[in-house]
N, C-alpha and C positions, 0 to 999 in steps of 0.2 A: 496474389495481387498483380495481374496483369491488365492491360489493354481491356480483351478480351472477359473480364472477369467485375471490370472494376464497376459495373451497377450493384451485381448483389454484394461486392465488398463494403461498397457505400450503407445499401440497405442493414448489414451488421452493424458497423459502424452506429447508426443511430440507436438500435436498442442496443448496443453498449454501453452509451451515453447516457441514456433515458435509465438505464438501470446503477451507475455508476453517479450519477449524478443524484437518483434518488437517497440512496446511504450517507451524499458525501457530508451534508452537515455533521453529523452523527460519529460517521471517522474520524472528520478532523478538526473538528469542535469548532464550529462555526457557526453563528445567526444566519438561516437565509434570510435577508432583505428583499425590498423591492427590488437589488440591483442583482442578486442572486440571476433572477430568471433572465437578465441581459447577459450576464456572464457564461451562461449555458450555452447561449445563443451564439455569443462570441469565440468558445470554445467550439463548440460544432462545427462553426465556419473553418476556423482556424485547423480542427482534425482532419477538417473532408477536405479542405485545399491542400493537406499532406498526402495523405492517401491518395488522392487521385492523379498525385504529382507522381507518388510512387508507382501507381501502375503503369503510368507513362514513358518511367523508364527504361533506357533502352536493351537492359539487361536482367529487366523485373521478371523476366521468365527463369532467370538463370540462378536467382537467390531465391531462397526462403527463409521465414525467420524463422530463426530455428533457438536460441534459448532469450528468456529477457529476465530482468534484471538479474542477473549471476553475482551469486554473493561468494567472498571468500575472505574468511579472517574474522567471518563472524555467524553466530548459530551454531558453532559446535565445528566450522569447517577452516582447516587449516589457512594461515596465511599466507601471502606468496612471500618470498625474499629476494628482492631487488639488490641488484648487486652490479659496481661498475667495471671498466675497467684493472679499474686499480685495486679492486677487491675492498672498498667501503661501502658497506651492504644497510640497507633497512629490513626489516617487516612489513609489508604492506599489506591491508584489507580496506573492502569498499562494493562496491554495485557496480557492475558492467551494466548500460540501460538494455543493450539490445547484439545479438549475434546473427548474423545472416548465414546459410552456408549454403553452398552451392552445389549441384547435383554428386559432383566432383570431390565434396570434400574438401573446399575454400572457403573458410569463413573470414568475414566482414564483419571488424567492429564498428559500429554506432554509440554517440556518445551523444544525447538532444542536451540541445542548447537553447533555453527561452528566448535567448539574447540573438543580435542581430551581428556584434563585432565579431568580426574575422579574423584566423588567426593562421601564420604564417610558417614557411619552413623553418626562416632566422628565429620566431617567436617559441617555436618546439625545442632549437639549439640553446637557446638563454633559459630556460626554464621558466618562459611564460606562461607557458599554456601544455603541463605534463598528461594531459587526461587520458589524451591518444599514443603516447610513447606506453604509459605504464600501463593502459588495459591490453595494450595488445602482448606487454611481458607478463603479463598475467593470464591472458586467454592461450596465450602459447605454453603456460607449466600446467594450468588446470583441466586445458581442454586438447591436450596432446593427441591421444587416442581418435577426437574428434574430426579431422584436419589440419591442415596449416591454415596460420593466420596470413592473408594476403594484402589486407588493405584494414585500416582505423580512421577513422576520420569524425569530425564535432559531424552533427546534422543541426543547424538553426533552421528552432521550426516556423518562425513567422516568416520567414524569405524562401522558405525550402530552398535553403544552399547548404552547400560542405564547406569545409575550411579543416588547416591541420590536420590534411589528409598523407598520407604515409603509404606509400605501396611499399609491398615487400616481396622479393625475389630470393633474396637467404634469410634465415631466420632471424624473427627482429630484437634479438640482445646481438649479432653481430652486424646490425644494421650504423650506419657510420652519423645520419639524424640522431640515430637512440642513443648511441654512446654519448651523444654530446647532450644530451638531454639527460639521463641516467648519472653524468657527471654533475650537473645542475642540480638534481635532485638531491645526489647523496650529499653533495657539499650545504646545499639547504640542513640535509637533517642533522649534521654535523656542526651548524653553528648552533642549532635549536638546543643540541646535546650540551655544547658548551656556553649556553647561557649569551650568546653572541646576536642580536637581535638589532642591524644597523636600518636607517631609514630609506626604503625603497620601494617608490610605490609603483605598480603594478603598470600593464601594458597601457592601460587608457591616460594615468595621469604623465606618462611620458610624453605620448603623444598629442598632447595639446591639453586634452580632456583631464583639469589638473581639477581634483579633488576637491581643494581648496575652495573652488568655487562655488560648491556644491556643501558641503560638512560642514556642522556648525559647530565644530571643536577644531574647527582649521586657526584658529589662534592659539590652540594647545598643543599643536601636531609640531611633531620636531622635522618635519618631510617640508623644510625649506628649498631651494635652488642650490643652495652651497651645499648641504645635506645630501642631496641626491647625487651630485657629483660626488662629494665622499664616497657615497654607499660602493657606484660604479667604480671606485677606484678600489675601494676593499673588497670586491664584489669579484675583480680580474681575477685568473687561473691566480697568476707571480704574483698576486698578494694577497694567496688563499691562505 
């Protein structure tokens, strides 16, 4: 997928389409509508403005993709065990969407994102946005043999941006983002464990983008202003 390559990339692309598109009722149980053959249309647009983005870039010689959706923890294939600092560990399984690796033996996690919100290095430290900390500690137990993991990052595909991109120079469970993400997480799973389940809603309704205005069970939702401040107060390390 380069410069140099990206017309007959394109010309696959569409009978991929044309062939993926024909089954898709079928798979995933769906009426085509009239609106069906707009959304083909729109997907197309939407695929070929990525791809063609991809070739463009400036190191698109330099990656290939090289495995996609990598399963672990499920089909028969072990799960990874995340584990922090402090030694409170989970089990984790799930789909890596996409690996790149590079001539060299550097592979590149991808993680597609429908969505257009961005997500930050503060947002990876608080355990907003864990996708890119935990595949990359899972691309680095499962795919050891394969390279080192160098970079994770979201790809949102209607803007073709990155966000919650993570380089890595030492391996990333000793990375000082991941630790503090990894401690987010486990402390998540460990109120789940303990039945501990306060009100805290997610990166958008902080930031202005409050739920409420949107949900029509925001009269039963206990995710009030006084609430969320709670949560953040229970939510601190010192009143873990």
């Amino acid at each position: 997928p380069t410069s140099e390559s990206q017309n007959a990339v394109l010309a696959l692309l569409d009978d991929c389409c044309a062939a993926v598109f024909r089954d898709a009722p079928i798979r995933y149980g769906f009426r085509p509508t009239a609106l069906w053959r707009y959304e083909q249309a729109e997907l197309t647009r939407l695929l070929s403005a990525l791809v063609g983005w991809e070739c463009d870039l400036p190191d698109a010689a330099n990656f290939l993709p090289f495995r996609q959706e990598v399963g672990f923890g499920l089909k028969g294939s072990p799960p990874v065990l995340i584990e922090d600092a402090d030694g409170a560990s989970f089990y984790l399984r799930g789909f890596i969407d996409r690996i790149d690796r590079s001539l060299d033996g550097r592979l590149r996690i991808l993680d597609y994102k429908s969505g257009s919100t961005q997500f930050s290095g503060s947002d990876l430290k608080k355990g907003l946005a864990l996708q890119t900390v935990l595949y990359a500690r899972a691309a680095e137990t499962i795919l050891a043999e394969d390279g080192r993991v160098e970079r994770s990052e979201y790809l949102h595909i209607p803007k073709r941006q990155t966000s919650g991109k993570l380089d890595f120079t030492v391996p990333a469970k000793t990375d000082p983002v991941v630790e503090s993400a990894l401690a987010a997480a486990t402390g998540a799973v460990q109120r789940v464990r303990q039945g501990t389940f306060p009100s805290a809603p997610g990166k958008s309704a902080r930031s202005g983008d409050a739920c409420s205005d949107w949900c029509e069970l925001a009269g039963l939702c206990r995710s009030t202003r006084r609430s969320r401040w709670k949560a953040d107060r229970y939510l601190e390390p010192s009143h873990d």
